[in-house]
Backbone bond lengths (Angstrom), bond angles and torsions (degrees), N, CA, C in turn:
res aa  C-N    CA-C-N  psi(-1)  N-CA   C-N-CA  omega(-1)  CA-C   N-CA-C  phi
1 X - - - 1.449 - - 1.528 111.11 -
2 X 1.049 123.08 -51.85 1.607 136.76 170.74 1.674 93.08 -39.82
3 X 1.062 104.83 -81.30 1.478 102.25 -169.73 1.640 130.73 -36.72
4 X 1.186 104.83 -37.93 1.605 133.85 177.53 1.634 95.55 -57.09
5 X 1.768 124.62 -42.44 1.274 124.74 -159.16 1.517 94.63 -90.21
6 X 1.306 100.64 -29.17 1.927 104.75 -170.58 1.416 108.54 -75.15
7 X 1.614 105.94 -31.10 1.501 99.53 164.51 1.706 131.66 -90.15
8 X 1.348 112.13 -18.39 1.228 109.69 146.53 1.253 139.44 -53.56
9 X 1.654 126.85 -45.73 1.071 128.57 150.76 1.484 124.95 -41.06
10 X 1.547 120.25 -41.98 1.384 105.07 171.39 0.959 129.35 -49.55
11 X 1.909 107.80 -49.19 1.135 117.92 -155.37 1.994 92.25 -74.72
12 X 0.768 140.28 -67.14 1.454 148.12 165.48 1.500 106.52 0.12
13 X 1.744 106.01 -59.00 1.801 105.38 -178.40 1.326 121.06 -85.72
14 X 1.451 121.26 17.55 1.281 115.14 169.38 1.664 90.22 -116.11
15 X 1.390 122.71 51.85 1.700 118.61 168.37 1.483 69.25 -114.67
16 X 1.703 101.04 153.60 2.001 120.39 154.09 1.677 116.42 -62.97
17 X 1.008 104.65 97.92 1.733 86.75 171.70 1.361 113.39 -72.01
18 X 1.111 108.88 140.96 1.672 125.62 -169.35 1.545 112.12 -123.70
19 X 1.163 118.40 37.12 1.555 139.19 -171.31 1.882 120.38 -97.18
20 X 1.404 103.41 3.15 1.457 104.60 -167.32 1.127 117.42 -62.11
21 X 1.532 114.24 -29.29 1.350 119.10 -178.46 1.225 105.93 -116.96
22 X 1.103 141.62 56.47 1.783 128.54 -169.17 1.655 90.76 -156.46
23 X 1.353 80.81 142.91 1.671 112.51 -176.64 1.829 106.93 -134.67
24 X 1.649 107.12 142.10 0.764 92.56 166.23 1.753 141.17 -124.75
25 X 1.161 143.36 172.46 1.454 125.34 -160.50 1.576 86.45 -146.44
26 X 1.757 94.06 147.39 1.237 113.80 -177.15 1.715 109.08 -83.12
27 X 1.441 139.98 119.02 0.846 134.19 144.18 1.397 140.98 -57.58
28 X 1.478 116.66 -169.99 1.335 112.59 152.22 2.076 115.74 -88.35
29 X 1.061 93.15 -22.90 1.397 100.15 178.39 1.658 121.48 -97.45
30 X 1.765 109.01 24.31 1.454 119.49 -157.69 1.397 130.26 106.07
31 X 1.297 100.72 -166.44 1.724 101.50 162.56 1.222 118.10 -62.62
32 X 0.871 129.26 151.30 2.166 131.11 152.90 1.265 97.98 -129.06
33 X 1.235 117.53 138.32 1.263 138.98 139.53 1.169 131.19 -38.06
34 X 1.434 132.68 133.72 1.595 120.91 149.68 0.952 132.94 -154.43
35 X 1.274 159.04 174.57 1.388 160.13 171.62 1.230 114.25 -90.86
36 X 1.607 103.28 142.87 1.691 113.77 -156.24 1.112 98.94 -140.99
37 X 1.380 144.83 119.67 1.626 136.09 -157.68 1.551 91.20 -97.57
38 X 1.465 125.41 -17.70 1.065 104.99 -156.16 1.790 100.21 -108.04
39 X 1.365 115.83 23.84 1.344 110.73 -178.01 2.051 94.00 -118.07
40 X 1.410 109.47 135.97 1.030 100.90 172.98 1.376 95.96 -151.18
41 X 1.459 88.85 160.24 1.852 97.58 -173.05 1.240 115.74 -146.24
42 X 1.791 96.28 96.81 1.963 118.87 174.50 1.559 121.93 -9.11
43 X 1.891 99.31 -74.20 1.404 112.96 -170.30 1.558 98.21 -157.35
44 X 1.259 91.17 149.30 1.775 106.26 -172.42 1.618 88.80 -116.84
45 X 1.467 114.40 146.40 1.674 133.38 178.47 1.426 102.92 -132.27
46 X 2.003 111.20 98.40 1.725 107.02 176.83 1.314 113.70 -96.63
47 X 1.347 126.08 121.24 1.045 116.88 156.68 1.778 137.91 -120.48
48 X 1.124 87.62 101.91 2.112 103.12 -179.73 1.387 127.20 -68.71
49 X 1.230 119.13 114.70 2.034 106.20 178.25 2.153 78.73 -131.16
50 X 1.305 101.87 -179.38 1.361 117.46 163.18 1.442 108.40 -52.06
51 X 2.091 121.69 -59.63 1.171 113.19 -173.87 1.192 125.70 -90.54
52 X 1.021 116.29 21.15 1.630 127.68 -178.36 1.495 131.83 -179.29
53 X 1.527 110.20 147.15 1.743 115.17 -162.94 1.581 91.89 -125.37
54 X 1.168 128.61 98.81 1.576 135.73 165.04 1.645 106.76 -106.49
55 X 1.356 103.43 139.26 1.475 135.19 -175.92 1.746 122.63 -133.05
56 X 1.129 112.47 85.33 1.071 117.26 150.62 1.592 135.11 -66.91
57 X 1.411 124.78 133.56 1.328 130.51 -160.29 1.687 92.47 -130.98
58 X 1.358 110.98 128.18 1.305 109.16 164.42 1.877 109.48 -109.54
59 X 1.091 94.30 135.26 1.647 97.74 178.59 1.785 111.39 -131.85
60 X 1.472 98.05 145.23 1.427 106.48 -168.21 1.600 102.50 -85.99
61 X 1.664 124.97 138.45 1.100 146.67 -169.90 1.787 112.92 -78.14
């Protein structure tokens, strides 16, 4: 089972995330997506092991 998740996760972090500008808002029909000109995001830091998923986000001041 572990493995199944360890290989899902791979396969998952080699998709592009395309999230730099997107925010999201609760509907009545769920989440929606959207674009936010004013959110931007420098540099992303992934880090994957079995026991842990850490994410660093760098954002400009």
């Amino acid at each position: 089972m572990k493995l199944l998740h360890t290989v899902g996760l791979l396969l998952v972090s080699t998709l592009p995330a395309l999230s730099n500008d997107t925010s999201a808002v609760l509907t009545i029909g769920g989440l929606e997506f959207v674009t936010n000109a004013d959110i931007v995001m420098a540099s992303e830091e992934l880090f994957i092991t079995v026991d842990e998923i850490r994410v660093v986000y760098a954002v400009p001041q």
